[in-house]
N, C-alpha and C positions, 0 to 999 in steps of 0.2 A: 497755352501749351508751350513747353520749353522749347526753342529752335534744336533742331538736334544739328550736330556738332560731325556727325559720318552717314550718310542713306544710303543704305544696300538694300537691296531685294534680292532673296534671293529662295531656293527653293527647300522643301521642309523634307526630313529624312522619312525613313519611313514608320512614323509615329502610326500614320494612319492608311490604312490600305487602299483608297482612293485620294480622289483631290480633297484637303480639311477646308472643310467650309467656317473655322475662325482659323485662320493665318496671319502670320506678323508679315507686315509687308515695310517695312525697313527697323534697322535700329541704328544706337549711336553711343561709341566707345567713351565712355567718362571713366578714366582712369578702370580698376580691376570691375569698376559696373555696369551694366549694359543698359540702356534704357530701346525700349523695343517701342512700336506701336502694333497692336491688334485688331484687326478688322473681323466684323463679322459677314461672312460670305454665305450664310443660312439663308433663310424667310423668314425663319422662326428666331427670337430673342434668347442671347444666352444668359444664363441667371449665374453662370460661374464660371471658371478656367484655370488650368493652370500653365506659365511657364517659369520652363525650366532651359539651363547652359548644360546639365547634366544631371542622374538620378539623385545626389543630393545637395543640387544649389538651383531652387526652384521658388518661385512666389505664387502663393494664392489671390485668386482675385474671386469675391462669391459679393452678389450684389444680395444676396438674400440676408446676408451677413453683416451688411453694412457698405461695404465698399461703394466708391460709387456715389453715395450717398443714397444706397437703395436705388438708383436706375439703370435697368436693363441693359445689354448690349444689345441695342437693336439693329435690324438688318439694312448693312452699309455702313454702321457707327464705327470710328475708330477708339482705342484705348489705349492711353499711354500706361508702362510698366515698366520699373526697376527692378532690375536683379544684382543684387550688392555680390559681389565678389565672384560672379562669372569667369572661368578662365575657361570654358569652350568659347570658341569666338563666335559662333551663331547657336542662340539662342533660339527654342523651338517652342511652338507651341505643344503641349502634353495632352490635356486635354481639356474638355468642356462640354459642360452642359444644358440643355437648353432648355426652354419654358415646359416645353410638352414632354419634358422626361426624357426623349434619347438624349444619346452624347457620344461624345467622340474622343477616342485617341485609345492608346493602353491601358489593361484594367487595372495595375497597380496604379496609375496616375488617377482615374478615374475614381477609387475605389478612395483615396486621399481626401477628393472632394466631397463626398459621401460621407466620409467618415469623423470630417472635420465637421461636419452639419451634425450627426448623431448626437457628437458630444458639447456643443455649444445645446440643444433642444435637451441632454440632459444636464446639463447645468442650469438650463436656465428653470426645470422641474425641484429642484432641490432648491433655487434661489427662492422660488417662489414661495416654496414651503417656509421657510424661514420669516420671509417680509409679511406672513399672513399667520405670524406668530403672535398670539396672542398681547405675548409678552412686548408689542412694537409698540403699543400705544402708552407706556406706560414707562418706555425708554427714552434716552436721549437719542439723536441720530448716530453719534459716535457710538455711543454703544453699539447701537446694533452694525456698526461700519466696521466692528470689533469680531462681528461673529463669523462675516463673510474674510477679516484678515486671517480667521483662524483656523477656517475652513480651506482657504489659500494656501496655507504654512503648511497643513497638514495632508494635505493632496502632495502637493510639491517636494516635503520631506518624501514620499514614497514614491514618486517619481518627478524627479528635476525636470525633466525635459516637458512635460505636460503643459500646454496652454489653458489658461483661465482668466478668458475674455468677461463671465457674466460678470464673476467674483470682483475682479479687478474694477468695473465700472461701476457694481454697485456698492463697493466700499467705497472708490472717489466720491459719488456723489449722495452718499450720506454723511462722509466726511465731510463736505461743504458745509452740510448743514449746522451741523457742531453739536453744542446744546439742547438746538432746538428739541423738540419733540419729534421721534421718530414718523409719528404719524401720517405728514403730509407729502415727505420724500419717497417715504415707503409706500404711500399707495400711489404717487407717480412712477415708481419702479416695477410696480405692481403691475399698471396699463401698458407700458414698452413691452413688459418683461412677456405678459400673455397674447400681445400682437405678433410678437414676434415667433411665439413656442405656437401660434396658431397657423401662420405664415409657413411655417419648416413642418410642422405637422400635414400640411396640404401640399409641399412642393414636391415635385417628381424629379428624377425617379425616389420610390419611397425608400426608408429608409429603417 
């Protein structure tokens, strides 16, 4: 973990109407960034979070997602986190959510982490549709790297701002593959893709 550079501790507004049981317990000014660390003060493990310096300069952190590399906040773990271009000087935690479904903070912030989950579990419904397309075994990998770039382009023409996590990774790594035959990457994409739509399908709160 990076030395930080300023430690403060100091105390959280009122995001949450008791004591938050995940709190950033110091951070450290890197130029207009802030690098915070977060502790979880639950029993219970948080599966996501969010902080934010203000309502629109905030990071996601969802271990269901990937982050993390898939492991939990578990209780007493700390987390490091950047927020690029914070101009509130203390950065707060917004909110999070934990194994068993509650969570904490405001329902706009809350309702962000929830909803970033919805739409990566429908993306990853429509990816799937495609990879178990008949037509895979009988493409190259680029090709079919071609269908998810166009399905990319075409979401995004209608809204720019839209993230597309599934699309974006399983174009990279079909694009790897190249020529080959689509067949072997696509049904590796095929097993992440359905552990993962099974994983957000079962995680709470539902969605």
């Amino acid at each position: 973990m990076r030395k930080l550079t300023l430690l403060l501790a100091f105390s959280l507004t009122a995001a949450f109407a008791a004591d938050p049981k995940v709190a950033i317990t110091s951070f450290a000014a890197e130029g207009q960034d802030r690098t915070v660390q977060v502790r979880n003060d639950a029993e219970t493990p948080v599966t996501a979070f969010l902080v934010g310096a203000s309502g629109t300069e905030f990071v996601s952190t969802d271990m269901l997602l990937g982050a993390r590399d898939g492991r939990l906040l578990k209780p007493g773990e700390l987390a490091e986190v950047k927020v690029p271009g914070a101009t509130d000087p203390q950065p707060r935690v917004l909110a999070a959510i934990f194994e068993d479904g509650t969570t904490e903070g405001d329902a706009v912030s809350v309702s962000r982490l929830i909803t970033a989950r919805r739409e990566v579990y429908n993306q990853l419904s429509f990816a799937l549709s495609l990879l178990q397309n008949e037509n895979v075994n009988r493409l190259s990998a680029s090709a079919v790297a071609a269908w998810f770039r166009q399905w990319r382009e075409r979401w995004l023409a209608a809204d720019p701002t839209r993230q597309m996590p599934v699309a974006i990774a399983a174009e990279m790594y079909l694009d790897r593959a190249g020529n080959e035959t689509a067949t072997r990457p696509a049904h590796e994409l095929i097993e992440v893709f359905e552990e993962l739509s099974a994983k957000l399908a079962a995680s709470q709160p539902a969605f």
